[in-house]
DOKE-958072 format. One record per residue: z, x, y of N, C-alpha, C, O in turn; residue in one letter; residue number from 0. Coordinates in steps of 0.02 Angstrom, whole numbers. Atoms other than C-alpha are relative to their C-alpha. Example, Ala and Ser with C-alpha at 12.3 -4.5 7.8 and 13.67 -1.06 7.14 Angstrom:
<rs>
+--------+--------+--------+--------+--------+--------+--------+--------+--------+--------+--------+--------+------+-----+
!     nz !     nx !     ny !    caz !    cax !    cay !     cz !     cx !     cy !     oz !     ox !     oy ! rest !  nr !
+--------+--------+--------+--------+--------+--------+--------+--------+--------+--------+--------+--------+------+-----+
!      0 !     45 !    -59 !    390 !    615 !   -225 !      0 !     45 !     60 !     33 !     97 !     59 !    A !   0 !
!     -3 !    -42 !    -59 !    357 !    684 !    -53 !     37 !    -39 !     55 !     45 !    -14 !    110 !    S !   1 !
+--------+--------+--------+--------+--------+--------+--------+--------+--------+--------+--------+--------+------+-----+
</rs>
This chain:
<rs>
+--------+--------+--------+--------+--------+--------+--------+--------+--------+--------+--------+--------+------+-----+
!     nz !     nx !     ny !    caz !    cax !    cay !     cz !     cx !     cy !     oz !     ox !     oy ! rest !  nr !
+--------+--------+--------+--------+--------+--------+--------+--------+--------+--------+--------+--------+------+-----+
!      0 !     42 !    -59 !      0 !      0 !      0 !      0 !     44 !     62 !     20 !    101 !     50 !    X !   0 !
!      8 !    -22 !    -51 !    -26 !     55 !    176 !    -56 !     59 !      8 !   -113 !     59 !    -14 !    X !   1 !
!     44 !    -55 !      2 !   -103 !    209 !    212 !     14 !     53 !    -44 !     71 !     77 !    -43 !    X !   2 !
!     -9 !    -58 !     53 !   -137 !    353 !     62 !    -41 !     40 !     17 !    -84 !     45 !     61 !    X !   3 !
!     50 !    -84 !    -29 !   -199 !    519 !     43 !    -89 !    -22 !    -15 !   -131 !     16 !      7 !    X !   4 !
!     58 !     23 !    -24 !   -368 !    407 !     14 !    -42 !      5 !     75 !   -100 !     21 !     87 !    X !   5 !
!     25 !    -17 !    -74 !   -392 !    412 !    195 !    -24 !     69 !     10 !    -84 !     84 !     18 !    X !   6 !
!      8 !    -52 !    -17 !   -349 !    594 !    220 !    -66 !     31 !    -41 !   -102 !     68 !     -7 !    X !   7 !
!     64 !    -24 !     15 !   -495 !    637 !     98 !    -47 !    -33 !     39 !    -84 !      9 !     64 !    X !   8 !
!     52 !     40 !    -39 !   -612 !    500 !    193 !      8 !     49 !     62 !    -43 !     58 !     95 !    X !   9 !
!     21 !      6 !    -68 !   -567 !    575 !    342 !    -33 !    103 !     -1 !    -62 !    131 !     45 !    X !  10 !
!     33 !    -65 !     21 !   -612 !    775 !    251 !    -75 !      1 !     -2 !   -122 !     32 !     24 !    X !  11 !
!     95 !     25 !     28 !   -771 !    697 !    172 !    -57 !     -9 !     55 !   -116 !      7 !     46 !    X !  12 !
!     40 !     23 !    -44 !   -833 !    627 !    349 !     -4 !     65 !     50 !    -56 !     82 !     77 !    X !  13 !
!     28 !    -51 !    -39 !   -805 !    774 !    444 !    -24 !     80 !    -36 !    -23 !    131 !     -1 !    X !  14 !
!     66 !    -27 !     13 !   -911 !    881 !    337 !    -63 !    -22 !     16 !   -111 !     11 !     36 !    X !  15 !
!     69 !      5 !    -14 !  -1036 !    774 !    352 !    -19 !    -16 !     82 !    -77 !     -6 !     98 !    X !  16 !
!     16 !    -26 !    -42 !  -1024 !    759 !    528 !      5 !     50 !     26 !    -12 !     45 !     85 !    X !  17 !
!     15 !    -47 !     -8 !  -1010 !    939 !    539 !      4 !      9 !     88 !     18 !    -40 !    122 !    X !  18 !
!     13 !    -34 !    -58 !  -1028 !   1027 !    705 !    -79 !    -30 !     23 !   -126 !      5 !      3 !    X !  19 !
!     81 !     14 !    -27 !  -1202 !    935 !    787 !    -51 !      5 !    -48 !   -112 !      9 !    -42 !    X !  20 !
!     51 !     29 !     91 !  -1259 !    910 !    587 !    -46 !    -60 !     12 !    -34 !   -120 !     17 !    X !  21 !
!     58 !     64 !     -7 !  -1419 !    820 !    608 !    -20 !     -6 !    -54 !    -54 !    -58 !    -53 !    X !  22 !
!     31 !      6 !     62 !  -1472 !    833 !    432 !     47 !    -30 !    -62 !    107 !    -19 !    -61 !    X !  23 !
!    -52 !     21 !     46 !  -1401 !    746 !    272 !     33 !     54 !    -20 !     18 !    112 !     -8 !    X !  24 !
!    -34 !    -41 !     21 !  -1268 !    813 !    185 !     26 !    -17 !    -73 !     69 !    -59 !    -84 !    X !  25 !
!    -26 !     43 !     68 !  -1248 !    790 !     -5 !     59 !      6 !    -39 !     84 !     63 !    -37 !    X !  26 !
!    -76 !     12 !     22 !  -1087 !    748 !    -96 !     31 !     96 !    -24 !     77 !    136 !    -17 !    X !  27 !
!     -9 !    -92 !     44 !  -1093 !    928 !   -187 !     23 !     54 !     55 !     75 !     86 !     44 !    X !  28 !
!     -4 !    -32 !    -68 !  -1105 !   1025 !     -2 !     57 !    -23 !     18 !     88 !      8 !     61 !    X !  29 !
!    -56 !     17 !    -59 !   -966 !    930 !     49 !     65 !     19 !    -48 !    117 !     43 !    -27 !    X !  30 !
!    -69 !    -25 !     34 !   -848 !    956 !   -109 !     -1 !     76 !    -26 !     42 !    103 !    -60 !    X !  31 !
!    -11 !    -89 !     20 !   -909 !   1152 !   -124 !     59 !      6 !     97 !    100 !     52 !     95 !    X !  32 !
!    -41 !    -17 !    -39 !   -809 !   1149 !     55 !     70 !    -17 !      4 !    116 !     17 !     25 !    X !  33 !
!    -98 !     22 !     12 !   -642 !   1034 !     17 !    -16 !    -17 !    -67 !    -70 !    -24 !    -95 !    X !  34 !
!    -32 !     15 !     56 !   -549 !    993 !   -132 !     35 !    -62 !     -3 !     93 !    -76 !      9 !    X !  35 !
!    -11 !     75 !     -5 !   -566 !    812 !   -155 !    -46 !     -8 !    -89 !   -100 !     10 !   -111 !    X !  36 !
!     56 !      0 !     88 !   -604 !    765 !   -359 !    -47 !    -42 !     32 !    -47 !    -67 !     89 !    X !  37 !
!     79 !      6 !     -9 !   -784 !    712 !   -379 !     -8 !    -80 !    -14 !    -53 !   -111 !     13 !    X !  38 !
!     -4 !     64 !      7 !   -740 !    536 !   -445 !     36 !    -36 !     52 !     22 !    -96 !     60 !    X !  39 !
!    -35 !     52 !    -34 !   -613 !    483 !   -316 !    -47 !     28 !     59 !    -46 !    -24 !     92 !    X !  40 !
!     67 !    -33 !    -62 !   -750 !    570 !   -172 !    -29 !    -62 !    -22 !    -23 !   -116 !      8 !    X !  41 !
!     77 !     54 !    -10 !   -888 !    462 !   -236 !     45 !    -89 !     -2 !     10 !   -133 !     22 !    X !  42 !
!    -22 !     68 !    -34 !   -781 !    290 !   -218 !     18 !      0 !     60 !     25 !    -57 !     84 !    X !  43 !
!    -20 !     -9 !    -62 !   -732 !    347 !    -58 !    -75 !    -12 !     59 !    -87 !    -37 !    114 !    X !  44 !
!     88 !    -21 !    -33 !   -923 !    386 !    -14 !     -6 !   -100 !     -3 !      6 !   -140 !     42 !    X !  45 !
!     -3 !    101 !     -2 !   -944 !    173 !    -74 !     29 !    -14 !     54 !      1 !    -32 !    105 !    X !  46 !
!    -26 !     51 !    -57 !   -815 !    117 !     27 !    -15 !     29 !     72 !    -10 !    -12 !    118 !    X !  47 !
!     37 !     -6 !    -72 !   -886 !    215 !    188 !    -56 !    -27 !     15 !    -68 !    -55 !     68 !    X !  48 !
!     61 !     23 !    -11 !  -1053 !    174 !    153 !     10 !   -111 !      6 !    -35 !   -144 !     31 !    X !  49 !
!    -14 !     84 !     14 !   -979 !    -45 !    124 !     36 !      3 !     96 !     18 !    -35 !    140 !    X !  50 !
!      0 !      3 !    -66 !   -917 !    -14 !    289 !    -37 !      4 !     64 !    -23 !    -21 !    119 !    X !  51 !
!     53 !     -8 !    -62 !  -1047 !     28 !    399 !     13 !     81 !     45 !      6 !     86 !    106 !    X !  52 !
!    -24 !    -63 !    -51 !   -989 !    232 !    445 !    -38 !     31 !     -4 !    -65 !     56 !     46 !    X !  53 !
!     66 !    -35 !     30 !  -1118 !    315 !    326 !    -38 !    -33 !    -27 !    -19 !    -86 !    -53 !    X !  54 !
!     74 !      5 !     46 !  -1289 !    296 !    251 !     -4 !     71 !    -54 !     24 !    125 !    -53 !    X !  55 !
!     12 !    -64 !     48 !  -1357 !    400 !    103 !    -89 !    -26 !     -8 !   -117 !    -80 !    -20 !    X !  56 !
!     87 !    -10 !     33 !  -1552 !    441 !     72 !     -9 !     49 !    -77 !      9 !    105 !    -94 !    X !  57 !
!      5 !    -40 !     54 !  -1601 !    476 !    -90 !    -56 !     58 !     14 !    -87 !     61 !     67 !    X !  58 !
!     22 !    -29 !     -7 !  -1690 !    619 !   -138 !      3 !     75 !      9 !     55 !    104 !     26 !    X !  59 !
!    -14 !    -77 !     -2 !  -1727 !    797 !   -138 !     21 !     32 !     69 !     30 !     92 !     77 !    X !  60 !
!     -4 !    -42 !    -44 !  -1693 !    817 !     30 !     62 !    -71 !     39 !     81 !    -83 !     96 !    X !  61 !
!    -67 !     57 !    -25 !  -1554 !    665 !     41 !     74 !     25 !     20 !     87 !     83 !     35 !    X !  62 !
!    -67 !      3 !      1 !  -1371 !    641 !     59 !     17 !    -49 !     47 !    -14 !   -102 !     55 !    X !  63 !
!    -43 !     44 !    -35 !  -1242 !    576 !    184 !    -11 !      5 !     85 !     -7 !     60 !    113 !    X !  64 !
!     -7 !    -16 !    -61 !  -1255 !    553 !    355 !     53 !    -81 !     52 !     55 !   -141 !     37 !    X !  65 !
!    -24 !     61 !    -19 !  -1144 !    452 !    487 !    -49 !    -44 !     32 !    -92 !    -10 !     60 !    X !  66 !
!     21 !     59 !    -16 !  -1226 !    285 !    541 !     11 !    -28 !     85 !    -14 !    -71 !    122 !    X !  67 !
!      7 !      1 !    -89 !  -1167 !    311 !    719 !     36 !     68 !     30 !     60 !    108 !    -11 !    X !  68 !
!    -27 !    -55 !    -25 !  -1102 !    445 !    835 !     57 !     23 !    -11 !     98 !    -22 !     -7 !    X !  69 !
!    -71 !    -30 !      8 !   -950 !    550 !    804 !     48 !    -45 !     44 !     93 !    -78 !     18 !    X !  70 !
!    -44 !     16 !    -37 !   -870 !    488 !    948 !     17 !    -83 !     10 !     60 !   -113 !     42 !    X !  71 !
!      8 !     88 !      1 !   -916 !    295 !    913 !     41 !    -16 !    -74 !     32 !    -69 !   -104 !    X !  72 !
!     -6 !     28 !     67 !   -824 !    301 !    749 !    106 !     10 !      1 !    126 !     64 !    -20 !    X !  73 !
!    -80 !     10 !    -10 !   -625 !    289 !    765 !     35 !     17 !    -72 !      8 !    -13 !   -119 !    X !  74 !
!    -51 !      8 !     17 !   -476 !    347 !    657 !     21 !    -65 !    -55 !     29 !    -67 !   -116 !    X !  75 !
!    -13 !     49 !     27 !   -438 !    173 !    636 !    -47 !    -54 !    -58 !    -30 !    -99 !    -97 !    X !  76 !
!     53 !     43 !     34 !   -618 !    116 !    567 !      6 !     32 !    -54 !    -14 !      3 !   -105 !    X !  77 !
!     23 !    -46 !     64 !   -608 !    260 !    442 !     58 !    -36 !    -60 !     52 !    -54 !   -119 !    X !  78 !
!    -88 !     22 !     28 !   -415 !    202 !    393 !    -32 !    -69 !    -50 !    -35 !    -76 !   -111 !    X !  79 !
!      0 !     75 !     28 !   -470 !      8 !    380 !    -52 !      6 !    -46 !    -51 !    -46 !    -77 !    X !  80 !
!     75 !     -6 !     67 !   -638 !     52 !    249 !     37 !     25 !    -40 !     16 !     -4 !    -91 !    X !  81 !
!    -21 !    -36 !     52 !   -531 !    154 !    137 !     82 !    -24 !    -43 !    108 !    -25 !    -99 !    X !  82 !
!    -88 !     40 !     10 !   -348 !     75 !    156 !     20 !    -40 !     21 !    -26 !    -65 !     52 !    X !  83 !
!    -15 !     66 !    -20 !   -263 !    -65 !    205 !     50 !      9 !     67 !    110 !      6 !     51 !    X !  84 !
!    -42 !    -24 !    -30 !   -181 !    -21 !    367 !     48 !    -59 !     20 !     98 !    -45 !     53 !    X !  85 !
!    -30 !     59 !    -25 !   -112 !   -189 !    398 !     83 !     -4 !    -71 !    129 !    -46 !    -72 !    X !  86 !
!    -42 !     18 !     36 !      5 !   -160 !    250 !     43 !     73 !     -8 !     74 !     90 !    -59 !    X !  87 !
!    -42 !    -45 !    -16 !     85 !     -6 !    317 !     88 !     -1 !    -32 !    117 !     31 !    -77 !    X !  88 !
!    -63 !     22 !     23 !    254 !    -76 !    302 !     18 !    -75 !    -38 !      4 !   -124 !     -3 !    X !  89 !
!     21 !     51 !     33 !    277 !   -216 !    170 !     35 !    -71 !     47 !      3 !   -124 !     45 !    X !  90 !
!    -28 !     41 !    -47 !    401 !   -324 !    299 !    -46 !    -21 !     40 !    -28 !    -71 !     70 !    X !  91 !
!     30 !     18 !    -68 !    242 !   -337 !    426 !    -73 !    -54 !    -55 !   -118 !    -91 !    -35 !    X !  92 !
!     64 !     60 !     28 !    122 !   -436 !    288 !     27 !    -49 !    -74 !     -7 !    -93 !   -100 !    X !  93 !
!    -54 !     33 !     49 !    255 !   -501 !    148 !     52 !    -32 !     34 !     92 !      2 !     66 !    X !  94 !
!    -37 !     40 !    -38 !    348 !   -651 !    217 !     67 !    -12 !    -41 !    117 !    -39 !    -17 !    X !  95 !
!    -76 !      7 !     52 !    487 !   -646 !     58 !     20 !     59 !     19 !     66 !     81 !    -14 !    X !  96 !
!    -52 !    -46 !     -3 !    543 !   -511 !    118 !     66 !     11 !     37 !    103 !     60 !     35 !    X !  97 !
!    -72 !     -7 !    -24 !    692 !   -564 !    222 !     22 !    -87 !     -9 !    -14 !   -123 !    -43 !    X !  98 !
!    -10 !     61 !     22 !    767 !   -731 !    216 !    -15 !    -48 !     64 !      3 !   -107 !     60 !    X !  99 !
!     37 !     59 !    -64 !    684 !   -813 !    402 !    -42 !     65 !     28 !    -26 !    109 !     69 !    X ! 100 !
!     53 !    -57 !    -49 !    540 !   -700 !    448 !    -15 !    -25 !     32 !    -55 !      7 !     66 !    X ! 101 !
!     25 !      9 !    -87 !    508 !   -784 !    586 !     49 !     14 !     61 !     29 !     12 !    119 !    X ! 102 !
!    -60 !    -10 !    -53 !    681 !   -744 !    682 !      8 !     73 !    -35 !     29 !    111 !      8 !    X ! 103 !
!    -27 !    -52 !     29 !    706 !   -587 !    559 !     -9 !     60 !     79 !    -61 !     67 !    112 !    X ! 104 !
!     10 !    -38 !    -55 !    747 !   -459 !    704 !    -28 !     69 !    -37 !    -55 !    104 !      6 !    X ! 105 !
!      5 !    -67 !     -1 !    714 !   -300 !    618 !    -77 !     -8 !    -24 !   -115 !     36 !     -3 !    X ! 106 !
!     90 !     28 !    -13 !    530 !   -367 !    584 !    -29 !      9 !     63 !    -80 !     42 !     77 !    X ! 107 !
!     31 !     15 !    -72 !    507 !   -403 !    756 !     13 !     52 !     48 !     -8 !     43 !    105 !    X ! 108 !
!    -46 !    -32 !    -40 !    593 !   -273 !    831 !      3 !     79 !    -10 !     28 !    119 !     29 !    X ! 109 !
!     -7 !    -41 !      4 !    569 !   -140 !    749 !    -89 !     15 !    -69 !   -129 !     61 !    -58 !    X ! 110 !
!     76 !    -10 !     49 !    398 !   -150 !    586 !    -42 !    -28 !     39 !    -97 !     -1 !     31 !    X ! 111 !
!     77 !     40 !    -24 !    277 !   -263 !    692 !     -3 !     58 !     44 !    -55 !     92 !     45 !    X ! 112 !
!     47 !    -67 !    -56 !    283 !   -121 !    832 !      3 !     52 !      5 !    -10 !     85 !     56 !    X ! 113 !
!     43 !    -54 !     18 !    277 !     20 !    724 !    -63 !     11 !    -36 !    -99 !     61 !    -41 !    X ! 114 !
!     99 !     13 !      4 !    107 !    -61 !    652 !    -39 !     -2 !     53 !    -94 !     22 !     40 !    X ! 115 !
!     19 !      0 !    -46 !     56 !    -87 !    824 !     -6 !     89 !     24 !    -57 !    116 !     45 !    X ! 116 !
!      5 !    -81 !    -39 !     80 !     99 !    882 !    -41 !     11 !    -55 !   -100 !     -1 !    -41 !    X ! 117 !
!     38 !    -39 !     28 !     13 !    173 !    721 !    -69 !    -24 !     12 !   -114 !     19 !     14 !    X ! 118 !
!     68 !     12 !     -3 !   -141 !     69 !    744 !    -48 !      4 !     59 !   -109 !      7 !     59 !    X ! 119 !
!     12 !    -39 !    -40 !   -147 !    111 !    905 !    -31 !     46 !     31 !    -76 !     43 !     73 !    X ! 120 !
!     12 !    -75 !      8 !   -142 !    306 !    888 !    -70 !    -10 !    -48 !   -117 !     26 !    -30 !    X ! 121 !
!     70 !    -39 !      9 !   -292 !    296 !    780 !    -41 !    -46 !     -6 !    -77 !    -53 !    -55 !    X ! 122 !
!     64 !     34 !    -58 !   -397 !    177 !    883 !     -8 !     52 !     43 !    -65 !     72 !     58 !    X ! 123 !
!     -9 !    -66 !    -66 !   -351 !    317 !   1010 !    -57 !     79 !    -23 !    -87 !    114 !     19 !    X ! 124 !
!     41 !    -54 !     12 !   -449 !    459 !    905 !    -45 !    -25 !    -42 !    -41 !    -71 !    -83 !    X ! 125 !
!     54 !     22 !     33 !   -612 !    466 !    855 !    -22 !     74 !    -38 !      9 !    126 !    -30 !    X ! 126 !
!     19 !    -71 !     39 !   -720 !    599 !    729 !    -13 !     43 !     48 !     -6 !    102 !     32 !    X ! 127 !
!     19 !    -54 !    -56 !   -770 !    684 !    891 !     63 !     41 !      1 !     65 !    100 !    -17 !    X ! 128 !
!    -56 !    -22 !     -3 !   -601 !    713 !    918 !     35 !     44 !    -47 !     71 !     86 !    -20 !    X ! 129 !
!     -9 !     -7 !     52 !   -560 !    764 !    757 !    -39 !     80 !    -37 !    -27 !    125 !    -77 !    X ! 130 !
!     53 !    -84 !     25 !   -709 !    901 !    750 !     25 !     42 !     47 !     26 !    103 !     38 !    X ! 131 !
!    -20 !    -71 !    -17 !   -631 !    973 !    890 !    -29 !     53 !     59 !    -32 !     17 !    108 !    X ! 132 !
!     15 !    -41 !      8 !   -695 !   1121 !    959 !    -50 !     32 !    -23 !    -47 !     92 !    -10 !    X ! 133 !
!     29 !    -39 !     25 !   -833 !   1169 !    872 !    -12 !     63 !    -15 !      4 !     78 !    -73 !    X ! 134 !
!      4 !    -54 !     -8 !   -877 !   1335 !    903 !     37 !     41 !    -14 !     25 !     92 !    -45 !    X ! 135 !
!    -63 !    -16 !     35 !   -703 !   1365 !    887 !     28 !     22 !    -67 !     64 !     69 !    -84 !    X ! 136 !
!    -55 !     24 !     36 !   -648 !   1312 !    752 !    -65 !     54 !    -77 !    -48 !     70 !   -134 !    X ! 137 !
!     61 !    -24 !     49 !   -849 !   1403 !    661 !     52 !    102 !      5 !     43 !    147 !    -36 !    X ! 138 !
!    -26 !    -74 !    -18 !   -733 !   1582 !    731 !     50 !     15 !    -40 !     68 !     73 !    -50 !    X ! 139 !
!    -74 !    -19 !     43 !   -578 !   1560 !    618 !    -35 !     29 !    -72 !      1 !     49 !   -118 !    X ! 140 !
+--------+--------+--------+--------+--------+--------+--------+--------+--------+--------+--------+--------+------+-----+
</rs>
């Protein structure tokens, strides 16, 4: 429930393939000779980006992955909600048995609804642009 290390590979997987000003596809293989993400939970990951609308894939000898819109048009939060369920962060903010009047329950209200609110927030707030960084930089380490 909430957010898992599912994401953190989605969010490895995507910035290989958006790369540094990567105009060309990038195929699953290229992206797991650079991280260490297994090859079966990668390619459901690759599905649920592509069921989302982040990436496309072209087949072919000269195919792979590419994102579907600009680095900087693609949010944190879009990557989160295709891969995980961010709405179920904390089980108090989408499970109503969990106190005995969730609608007055104060520590619901008071304290889980608006630490779902911030986290979702913070990554509406960054996007893959963000995320790459540096470029040039980051090609020097």
């Amino acid at each position: 429930m909430g957010i898992t290390i599912k994401s953190e590979y989605a969010f490895k997987i995507l910035l290989e393939i958006a790369g540094c000003e990567q105009t060309k596809p990038v195929s699953l293989a290229a992206v797991l000779g650079k991280i260490r993400v297994p090859k079966e939970f990668a390619e459901k990951i690759m599905v649920e980006l592509k069921e989302a609308g982040i990436i496309h894939s072209t087949r072919g000898r000269k195919g792979g992955y590419r994102l579907t819109r600009s680095a900087d048009e693609i949010t944190a939060l879009d990557v989160v909600k295709a891969v995980d369920n961010p709405d179920k962060i904390i089980k108090c903010t989408f499970d109503e048995t969990c106190c005995d009047n969730p609608s007055t329950c104060v520590i619901r209200l008071m304290i889980w609804e608006k630490l779902k609110e911030a986290v979702e927030k913070t990554l509406e707030s960054v996007t893959l642009k963000d995320l790459l960084g540096n470029c040039s930089e980051m090609n020097r380490r």
